[in-house]
GUVOLUM-972017 format. One line per 2 residues: number of its first residue (from 0); their letters; for each residue x, y, z of C-alpha. Coordinates in pm, 1 decimal. Example, Ala and Ser with C-alpha at 12.3 -4.5 7.8 and 13.67 -1.06 7.14 Angstrom:
0 = AS = 1230.0/-450.0/780.0 ~ 1367.0/-106.0/714.0 $
***
This chain:
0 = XX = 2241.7/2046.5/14941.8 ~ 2411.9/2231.2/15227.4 $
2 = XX = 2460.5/1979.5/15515.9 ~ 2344.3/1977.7/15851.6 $
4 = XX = 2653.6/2120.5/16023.5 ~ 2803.2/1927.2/16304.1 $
6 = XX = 2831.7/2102.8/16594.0 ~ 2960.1/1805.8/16880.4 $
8 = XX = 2845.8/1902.1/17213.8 ~ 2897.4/1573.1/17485.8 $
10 = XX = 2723.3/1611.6/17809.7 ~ 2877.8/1342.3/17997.0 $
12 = XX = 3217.2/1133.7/17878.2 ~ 3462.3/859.5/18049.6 $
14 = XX = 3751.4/783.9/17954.3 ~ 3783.9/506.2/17789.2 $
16 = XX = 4066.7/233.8/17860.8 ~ 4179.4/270.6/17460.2 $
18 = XX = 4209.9/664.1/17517.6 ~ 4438.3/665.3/17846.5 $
20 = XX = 4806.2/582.9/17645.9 ~ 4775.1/821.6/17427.6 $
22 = XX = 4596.1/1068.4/17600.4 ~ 4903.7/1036.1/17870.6 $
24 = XX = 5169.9/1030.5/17525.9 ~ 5062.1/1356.8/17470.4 $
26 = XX = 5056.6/1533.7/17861.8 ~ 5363.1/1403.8/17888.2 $
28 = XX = 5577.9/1690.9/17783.5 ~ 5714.1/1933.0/18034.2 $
30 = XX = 5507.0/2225.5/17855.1 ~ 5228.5/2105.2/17934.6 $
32 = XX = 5277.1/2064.4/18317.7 ~ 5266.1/1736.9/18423.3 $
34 = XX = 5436.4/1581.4/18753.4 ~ 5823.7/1663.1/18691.1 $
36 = XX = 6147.5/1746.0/18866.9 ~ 6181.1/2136.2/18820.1 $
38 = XX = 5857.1/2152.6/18638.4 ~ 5661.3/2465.5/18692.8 $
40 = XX = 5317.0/2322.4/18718.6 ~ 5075.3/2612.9/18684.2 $
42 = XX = 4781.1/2294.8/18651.8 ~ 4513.9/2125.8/18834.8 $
44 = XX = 4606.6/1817.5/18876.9 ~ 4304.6/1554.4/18828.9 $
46 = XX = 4374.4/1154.4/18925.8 ~ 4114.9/948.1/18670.7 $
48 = XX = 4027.5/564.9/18677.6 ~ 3918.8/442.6/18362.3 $
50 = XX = 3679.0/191.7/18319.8 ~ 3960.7/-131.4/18338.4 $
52 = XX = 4101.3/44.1/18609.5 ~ 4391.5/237.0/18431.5 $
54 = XX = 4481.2/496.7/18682.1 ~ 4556.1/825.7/18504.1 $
56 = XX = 4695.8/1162.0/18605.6 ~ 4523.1/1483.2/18377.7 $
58 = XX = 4684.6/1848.9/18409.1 ~ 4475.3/2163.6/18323.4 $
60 = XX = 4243.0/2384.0/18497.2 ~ 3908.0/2273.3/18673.5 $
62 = XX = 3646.4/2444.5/18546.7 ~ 3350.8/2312.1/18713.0 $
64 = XX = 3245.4/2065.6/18914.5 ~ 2916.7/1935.7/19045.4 $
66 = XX = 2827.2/1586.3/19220.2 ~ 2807.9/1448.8/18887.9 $
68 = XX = 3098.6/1563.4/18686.9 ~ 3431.3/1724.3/18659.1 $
70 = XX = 3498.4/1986.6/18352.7 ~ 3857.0/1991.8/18316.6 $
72 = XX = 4030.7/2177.9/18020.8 ~ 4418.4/2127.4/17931.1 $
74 = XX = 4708.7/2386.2/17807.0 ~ 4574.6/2257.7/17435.8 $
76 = XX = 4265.4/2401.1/17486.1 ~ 4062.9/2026.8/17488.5 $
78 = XX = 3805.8/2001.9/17782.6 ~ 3719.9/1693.5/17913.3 $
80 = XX = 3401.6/1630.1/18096.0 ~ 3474.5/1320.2/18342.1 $
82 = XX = 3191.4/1149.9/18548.7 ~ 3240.8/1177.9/18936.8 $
84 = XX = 3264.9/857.6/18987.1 ~ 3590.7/854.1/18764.0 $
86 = XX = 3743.3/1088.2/18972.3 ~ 3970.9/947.7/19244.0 $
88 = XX = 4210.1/1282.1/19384.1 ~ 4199.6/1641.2/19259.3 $
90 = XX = 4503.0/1873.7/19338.6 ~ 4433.0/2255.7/19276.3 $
92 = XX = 4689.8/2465.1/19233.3 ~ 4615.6/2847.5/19212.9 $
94 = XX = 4806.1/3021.5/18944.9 ~ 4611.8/3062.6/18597.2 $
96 = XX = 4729.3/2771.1/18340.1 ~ 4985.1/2824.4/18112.4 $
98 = XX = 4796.7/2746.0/17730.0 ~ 5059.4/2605.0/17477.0 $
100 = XX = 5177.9/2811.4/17189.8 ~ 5111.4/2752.5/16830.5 $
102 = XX = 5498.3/2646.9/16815.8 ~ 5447.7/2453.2/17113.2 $
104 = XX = 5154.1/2213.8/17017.1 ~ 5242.4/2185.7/16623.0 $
106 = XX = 5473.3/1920.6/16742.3 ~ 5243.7/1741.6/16927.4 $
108 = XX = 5009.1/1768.0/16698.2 ~ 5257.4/1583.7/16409.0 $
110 = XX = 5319.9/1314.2/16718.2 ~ 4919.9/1266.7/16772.1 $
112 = XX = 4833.5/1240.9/16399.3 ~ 5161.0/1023.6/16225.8 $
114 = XX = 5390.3/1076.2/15950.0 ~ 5117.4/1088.1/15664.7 $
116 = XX = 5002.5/1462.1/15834.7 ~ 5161.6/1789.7/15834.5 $
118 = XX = 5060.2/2114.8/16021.0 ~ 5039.4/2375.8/15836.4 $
120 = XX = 5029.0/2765.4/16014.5 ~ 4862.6/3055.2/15949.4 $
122 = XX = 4816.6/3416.4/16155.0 ~ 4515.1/3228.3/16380.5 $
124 = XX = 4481.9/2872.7/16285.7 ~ 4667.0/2584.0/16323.3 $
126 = XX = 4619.8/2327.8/16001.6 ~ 4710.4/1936.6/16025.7 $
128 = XX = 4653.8/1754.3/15691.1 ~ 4695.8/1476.0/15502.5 $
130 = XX = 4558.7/1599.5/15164.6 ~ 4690.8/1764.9/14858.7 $
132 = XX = 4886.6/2112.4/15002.3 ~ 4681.7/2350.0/14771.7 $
134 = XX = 4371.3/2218.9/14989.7 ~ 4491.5/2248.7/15318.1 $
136 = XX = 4603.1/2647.1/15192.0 ~ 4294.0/2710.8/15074.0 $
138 = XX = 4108.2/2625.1/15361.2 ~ 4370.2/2832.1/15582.6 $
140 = XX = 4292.4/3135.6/15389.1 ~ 3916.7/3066.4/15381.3 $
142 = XX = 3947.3/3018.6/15775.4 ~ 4122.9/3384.3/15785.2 $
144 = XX = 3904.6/3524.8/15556.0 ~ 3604.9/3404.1/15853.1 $
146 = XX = 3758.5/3509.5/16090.8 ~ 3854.5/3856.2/15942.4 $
148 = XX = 3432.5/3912.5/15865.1 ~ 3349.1/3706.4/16194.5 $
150 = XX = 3490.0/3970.1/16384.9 ~ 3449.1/4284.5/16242.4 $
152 = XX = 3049.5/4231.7/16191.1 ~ 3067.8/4178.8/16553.8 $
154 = XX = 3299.0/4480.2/16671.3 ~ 3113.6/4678.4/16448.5 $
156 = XX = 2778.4/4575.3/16673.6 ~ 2907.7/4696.6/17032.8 $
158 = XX = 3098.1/4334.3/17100.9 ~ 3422.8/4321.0/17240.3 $
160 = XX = 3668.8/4052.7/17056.2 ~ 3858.5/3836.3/17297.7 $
162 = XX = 4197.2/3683.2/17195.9 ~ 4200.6/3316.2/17130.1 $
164 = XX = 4342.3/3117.1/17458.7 ~ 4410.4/2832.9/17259.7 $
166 = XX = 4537.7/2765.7/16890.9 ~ 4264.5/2718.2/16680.8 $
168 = XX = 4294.7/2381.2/16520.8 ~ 4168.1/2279.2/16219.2 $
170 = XX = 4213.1/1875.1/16118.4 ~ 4137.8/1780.4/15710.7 $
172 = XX = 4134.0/1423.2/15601.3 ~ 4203.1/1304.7/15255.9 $
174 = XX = 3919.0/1043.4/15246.1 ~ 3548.5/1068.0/15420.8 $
176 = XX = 3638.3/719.0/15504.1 ~ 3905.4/832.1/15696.9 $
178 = XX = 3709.4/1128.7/15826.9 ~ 3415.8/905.7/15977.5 $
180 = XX = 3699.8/664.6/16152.1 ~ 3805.0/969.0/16300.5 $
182 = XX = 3479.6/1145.1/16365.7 ~ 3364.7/793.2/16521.2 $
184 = XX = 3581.2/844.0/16822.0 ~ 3321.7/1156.7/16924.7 $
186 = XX = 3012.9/1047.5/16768.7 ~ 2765.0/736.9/16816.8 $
188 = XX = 2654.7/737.9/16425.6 ~ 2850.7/930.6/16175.5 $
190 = XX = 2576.1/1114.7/15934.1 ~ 2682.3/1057.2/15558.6 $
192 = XX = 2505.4/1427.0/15497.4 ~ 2766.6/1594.8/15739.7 $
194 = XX = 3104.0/1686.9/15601.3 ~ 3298.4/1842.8/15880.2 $
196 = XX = 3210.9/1960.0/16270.5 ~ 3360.5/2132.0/16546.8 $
198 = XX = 3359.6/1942.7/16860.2 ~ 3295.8/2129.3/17203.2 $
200 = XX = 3524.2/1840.6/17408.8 ~ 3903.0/1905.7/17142.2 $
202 = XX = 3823.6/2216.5/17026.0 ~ 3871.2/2142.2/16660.5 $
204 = XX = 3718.0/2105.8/16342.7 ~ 3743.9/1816.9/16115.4 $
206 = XX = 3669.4/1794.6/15762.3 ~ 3760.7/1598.1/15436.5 $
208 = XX = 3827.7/1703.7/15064.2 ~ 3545.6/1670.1/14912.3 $
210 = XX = 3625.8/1736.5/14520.6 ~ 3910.7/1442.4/14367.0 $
212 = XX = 4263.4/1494.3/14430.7 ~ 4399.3/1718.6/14131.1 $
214 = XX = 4120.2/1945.6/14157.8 ~ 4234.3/2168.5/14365.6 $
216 = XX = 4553.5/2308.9/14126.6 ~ 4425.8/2675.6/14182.7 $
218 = XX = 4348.6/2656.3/14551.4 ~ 3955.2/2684.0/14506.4 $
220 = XX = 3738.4/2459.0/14677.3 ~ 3376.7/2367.4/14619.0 $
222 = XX = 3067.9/2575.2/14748.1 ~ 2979.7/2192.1/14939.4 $
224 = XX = 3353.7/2256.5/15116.9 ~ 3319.9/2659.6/15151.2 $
226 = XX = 3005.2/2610.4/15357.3 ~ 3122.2/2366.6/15582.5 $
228 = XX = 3387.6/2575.4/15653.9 ~ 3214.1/2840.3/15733.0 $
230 = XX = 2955.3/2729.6/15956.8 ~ 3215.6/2486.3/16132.0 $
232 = XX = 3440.7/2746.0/16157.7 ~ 3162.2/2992.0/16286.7 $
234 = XX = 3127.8/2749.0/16587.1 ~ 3477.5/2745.4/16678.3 $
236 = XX = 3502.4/3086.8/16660.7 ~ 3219.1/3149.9/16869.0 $
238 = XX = 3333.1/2928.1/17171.6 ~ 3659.5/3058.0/17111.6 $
240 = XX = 3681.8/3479.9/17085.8 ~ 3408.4/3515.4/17418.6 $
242 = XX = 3056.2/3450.6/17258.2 ~ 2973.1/3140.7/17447.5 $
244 = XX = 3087.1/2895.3/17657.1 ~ 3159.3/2552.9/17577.2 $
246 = XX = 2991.8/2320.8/17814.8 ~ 2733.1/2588.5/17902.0 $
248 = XX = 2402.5/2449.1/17721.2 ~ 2319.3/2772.4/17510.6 $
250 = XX = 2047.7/2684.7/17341.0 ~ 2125.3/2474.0/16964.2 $
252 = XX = 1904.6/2666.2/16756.3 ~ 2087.1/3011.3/16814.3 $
254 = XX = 2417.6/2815.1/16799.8 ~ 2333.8/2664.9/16459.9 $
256 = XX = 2116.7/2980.5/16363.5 ~ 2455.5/3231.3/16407.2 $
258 = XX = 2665.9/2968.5/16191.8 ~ 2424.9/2964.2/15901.7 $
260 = XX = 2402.4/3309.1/15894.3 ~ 2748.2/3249.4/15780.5 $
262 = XX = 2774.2/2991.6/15580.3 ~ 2604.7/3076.5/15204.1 $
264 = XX = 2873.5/3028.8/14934.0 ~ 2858.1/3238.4/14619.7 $
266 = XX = 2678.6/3001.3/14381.5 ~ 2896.5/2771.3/14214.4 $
268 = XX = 3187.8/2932.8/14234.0 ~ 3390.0/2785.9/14469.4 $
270 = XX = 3387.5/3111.1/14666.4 ~ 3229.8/3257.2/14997.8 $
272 = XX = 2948.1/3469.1/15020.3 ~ 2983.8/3648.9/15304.0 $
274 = XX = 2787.3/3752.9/15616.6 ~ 2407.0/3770.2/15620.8 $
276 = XX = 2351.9/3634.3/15270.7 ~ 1964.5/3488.9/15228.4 $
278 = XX = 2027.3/3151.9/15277.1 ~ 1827.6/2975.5/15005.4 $
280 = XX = 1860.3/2660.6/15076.9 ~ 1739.8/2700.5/15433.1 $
282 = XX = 1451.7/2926.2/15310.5 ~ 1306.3/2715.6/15070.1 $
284 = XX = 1363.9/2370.2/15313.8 ~ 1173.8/2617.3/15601.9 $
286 = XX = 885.3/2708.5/15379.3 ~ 831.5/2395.1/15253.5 $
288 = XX = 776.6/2267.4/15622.6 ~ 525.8/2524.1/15660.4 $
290 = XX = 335.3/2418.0/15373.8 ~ 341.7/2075.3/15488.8 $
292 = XX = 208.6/2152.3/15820.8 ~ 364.5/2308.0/16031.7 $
294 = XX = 323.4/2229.8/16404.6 ~ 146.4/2538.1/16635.9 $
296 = XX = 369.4/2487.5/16859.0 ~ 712.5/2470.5/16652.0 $
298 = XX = 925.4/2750.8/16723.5 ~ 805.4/2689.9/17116.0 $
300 = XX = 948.7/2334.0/17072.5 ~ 1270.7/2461.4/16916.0 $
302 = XX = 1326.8/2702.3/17160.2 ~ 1255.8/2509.6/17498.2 $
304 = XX = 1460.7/2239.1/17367.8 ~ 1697.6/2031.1/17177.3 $
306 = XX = 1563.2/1753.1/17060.7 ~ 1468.6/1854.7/16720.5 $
308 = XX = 1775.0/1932.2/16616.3 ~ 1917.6/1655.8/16712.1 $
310 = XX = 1697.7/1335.5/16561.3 ~ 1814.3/1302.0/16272.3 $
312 = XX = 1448.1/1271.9/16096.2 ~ 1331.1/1631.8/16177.5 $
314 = XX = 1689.6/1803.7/16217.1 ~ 1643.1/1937.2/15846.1 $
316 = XX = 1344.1/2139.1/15897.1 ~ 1465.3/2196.7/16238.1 $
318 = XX = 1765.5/2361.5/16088.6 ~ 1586.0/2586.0/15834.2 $
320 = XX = 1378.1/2677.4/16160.3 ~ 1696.2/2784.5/16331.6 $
322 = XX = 1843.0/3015.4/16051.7 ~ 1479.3/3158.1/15957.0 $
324 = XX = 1445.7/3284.6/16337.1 ~ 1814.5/3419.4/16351.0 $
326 = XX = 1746.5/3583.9/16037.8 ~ 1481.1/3715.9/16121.1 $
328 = XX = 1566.0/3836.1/16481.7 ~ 1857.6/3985.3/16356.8 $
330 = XX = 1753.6/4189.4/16047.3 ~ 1469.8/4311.2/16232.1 $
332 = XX = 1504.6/4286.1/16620.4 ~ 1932.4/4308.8/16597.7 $
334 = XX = 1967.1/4518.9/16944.7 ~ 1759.0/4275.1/17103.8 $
336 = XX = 1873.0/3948.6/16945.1 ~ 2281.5/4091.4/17038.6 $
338 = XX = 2178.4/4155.7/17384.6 ~ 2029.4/3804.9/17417.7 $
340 = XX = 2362.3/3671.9/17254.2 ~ 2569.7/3809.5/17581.5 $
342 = XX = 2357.9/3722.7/17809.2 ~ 2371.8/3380.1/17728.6 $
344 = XX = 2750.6/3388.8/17703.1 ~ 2764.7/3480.3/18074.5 $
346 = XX = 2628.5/3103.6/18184.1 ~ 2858.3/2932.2/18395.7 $
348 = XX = 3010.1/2609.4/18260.7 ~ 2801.5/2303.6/18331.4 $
350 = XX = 2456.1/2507.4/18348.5 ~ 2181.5/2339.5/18227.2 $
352 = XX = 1855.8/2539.4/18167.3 ~ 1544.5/2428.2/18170.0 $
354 = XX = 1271.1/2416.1/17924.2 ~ 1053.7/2646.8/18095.2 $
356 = XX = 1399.9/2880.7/18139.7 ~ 1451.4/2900.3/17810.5 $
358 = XX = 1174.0/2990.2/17702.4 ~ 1130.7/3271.6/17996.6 $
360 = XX = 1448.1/3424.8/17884.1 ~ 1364.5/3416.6/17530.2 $
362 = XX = 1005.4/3627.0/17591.9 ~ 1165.3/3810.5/17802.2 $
364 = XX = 1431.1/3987.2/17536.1 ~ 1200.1/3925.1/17209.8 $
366 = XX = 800.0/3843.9/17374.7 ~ 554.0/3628.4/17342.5 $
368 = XX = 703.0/3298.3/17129.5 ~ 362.7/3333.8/16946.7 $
370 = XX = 388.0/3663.9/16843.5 ~ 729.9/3624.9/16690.8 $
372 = XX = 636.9/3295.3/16537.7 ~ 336.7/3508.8/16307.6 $
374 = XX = 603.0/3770.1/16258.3 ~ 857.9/3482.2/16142.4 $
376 = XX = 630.3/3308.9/15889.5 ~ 526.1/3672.8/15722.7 $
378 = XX = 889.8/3800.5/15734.4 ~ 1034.0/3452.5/15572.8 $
380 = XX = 742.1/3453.4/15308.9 ~ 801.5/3809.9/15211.1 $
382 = XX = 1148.8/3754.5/15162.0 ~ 1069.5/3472.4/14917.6 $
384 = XX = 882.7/3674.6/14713.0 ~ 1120.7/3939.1/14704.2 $
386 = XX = 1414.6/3693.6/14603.8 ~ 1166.1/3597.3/14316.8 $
388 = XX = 1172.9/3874.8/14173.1 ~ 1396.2/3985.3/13865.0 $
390 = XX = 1692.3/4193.7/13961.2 ~ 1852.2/4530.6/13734.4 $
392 = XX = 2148.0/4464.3/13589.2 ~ 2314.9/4689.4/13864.6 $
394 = XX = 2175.3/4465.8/14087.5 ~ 2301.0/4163.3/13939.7 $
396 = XX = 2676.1/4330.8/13871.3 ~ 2715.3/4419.5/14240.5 $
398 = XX = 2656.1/4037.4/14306.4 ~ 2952.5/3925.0/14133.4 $
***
């Protein structure tokens, strides 16, 4: 079964006591701009109190700020979204930040993780590991190979490709165990189901080897790893290349729609399938929900909100829902659907829509939620009977 992804989005973080040493370890380098004799600054500089008092000093740019929070992000491209009441002194300083360079936060990287991890670089990704070397390449290459299709299907649809600001970082573990001790740091309850996510505060995915250690000898990895991968690495790239905005609320189920539309793998194979692939995991878990019962008002609840993906006990069919619309929208509404992709990228940080916004703005690119929802179920079910039925052999050749 293809998990749930794991897009991390926090609305509202302090720092915690625990997180201050070596959050102030790792700012302390002259690259990144902190307070320092000769030090070109080119950083906001934000005074924190954590919650036993620890007074801290961030560096970066401010973002946003409202009466209830501060979104700050620093030269390593991780935001940090600090309550207002954390906040004790904020210095601006004018000039645009200074991000690090690949060669620059490597280092750093090495000094956060310990001696067991290496970082491994390719043309856009940074790679820090601690598992068998033939992994950690493979998962470099698959990463290229993503964001080679990621951004040509786009470019090829009227979208201009920014340039990563930040390395993109990419974090594998050895062990799930050691995976959820990490992942626990960002999330309340660590699903067993999820295998990797990209989180909106660092900026980086995380995942873990999935098959044993030896199994990797000719740098394949399983279709449970190439999926992940995908549809993690679909996230980062869309926060990252000027889709969307982190901290910007665009609505979950075109988030996690886009990234499935990425993330089939070619069978068992070990291999990737591509862009656009039916997704038949997704369409058999979303037809099955409509045979069970599907609310009236479903896709309206999806869309206003999101709750469903979230709660665990209706995120599956909540899912399915999310790729069936996107594929749907986009094989037969694409002009529309990539119109309503930019506009949501232009939210500022820290906007929060409504319910009753979101839906407005969906009508108003695609109509009325019920008339797309009729469309939806006929367009899904048609493409299920389709997939039924037997294919040539030229067919089946060109699928290879």
């Amino acid at each position: 079964m293809i998990g749930l992804g794991g897009l991390i989005q926090v609305r509202s973080m302090r720092i915690k006591p625990q997180s201050l040493l070596p959050l102030l370890l790792l700012l302390a380098a002259p690259a990144l701009g902190v307070v320092g004799r000769g030090v070109d600054l080119r950083a906001d500089v934000v005074s924190v109190r954590g919650e036993s008092g620890q007074l801290a000093e961030l560096c970066g740019k401010v973002l946003a700020q409202t009466a209830d929070e501060l979104l700050l992000v620093t030269p390593d491209g991780q935001m940090h979204l600090l309550a207002s009441d954390q906040v004790r002194q904020v210095q601006i300083d004018d000039r645009p930040l200074r991000p690090l360079t690949p060669a620059e936060l490597a280092p750093r990287l090495e000094a956060e993780f310990g001696p067991t991890f290496q970082v491994l670089q390719s043309r856009h990704y940074l790679v820090v590991y601690n598992t068998e070397r033939t992994y950690a390449q493979a998962t470099a290459t698959m990463l290229e190979r993503l964001y080679a299709a990621f951004t040509r299907y786009y470019r090829l649809r009227g979208f201009t490709i920014q340039r990563a600001r930040f390395p993109l970082v990419a974090v594998l573990f050895r062990t799930r165990d050691e995976f959820a001790d990490y992942a626990a740091r960002e999330l309340e309850v660590v699903d067993p189901r999820i295998n990797g996510y990209y989180s909106l505060e660092t900026n980086r995915l995380a995942l873990h080897q999935v098959l044993p250690p030896g199994r990797y000898t000719r740098g394949r990895l399983s279709p449970e790893n190439v999926s992940t991968i995908a549809h993690e690495g679909v996230h980062q790239l869309a926060f990252n290349l000027g889709f969307l905005k982190r901290f910007s609320d665009p609505p979950l189920w075109l988030v996690e729609g886009m990234a499935m539309f990425f993330e089939v793998p070619a069978g068992t194979t070990g291999r990737w399938g591509g862009v656009g692939a039916v997704n038949h995991n997704r369409l058999e878990q979303f037809l099955s929900y409509v045979q069970e019962g599907r609310p009236q008002d479903s896709l309206r609840q999806l869309i206003a909100s999101d709750d469903r993906i979230r709660q665990l006990d209706q995120a599956v069919a909540a899912y399915a829902e999310s790729w069936a619309l996107t594929y749907y929208l986009v094989r037969t509404q694409a002009r529309r659907y990539f119109e309503y992709l930019q506009h949501l990228g232009k939210k500022p940080y820290l906007w929060q829509g409504s319910p009753e916004e979101r839906v407005r703005e969906f009508e108003q690119f695609f109509g009325p939620i019920e008339a797309v929802d009729a469309e939806l179920v006929k367009y899904m079910k048609a493409i299920a009977r389709q997939q039924r039925k037997p294919r040539s052999v030229r067919d089946r050749l060109l699928a290879r």
